[in-house]
N, C-alpha and C positions, 0 to 999 in steps of 0.2 A: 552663063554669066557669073561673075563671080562678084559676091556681095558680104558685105560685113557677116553676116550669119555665117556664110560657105568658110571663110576664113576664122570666125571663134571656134565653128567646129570640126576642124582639122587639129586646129592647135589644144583644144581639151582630149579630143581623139591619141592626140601624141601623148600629152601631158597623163593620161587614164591608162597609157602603155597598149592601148589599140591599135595604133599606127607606128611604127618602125623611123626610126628618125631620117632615113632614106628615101622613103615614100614620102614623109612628110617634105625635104627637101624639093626631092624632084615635082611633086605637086606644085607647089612654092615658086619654083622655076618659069614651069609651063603655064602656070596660073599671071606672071610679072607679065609672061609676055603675049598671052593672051590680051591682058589686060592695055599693055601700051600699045597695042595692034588694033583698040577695040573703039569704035565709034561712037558705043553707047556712053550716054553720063551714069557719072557713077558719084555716088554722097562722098565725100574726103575722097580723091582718089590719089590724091598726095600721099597721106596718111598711109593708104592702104597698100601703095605702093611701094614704101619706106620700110613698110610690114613683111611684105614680099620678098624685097630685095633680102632684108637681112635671113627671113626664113631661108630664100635660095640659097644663101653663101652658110649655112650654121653647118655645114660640113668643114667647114677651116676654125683653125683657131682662133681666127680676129672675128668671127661672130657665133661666137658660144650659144647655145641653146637653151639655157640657166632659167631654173623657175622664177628668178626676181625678173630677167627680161622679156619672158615668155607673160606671166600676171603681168606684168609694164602693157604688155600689145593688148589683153584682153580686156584690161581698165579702160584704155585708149578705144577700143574699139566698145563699149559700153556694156562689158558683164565682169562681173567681180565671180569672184572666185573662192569657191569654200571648202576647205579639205575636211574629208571625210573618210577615217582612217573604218578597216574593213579585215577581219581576222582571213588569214589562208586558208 
């Protein structure tokens, strides 16, 4: 099932350099159409799916993967975000 939590922590996973922007992609993809295949109710599934979409296509140029639009999805979806710089 894919639920507001599953989809913040994919996109802080990406954002943490955990997940590959690839994986993050094809998640995103299979995740859109699970979802519009899927019978169960889901909280904003509008929302979530506008989230999806753009996540699936952020391998093209018209939908960039940019930390203003990335923070944009995870305010929308209800966790704010706090950078926490970390020595190598």
């Amino acid at each position: 099932m894919i639920s507001k939590a599953v989809v913040v922590s994919r996109i802080l996973a990406y954002l943490n350099g955990e997940l590959a922007e690839a994986d993050l992609v094809r998640w995103a993809e299979d995740a859109f159409v699970a979802l519009t295949e899927s019978d169960d109710e889901i909280d904003d599934e509008a929302l979530m799916l506008d989230i999806l979409g753009y996540l699936g296509a952020g391998d093209s140029p018209d939908f960039p993967l940019t930390w203003g639009v990335l923070t944009d999805f995870l305010e929308s979806l209800g966790t704010r975000v706090q950078v926490i710089a970390r020595t190598a």
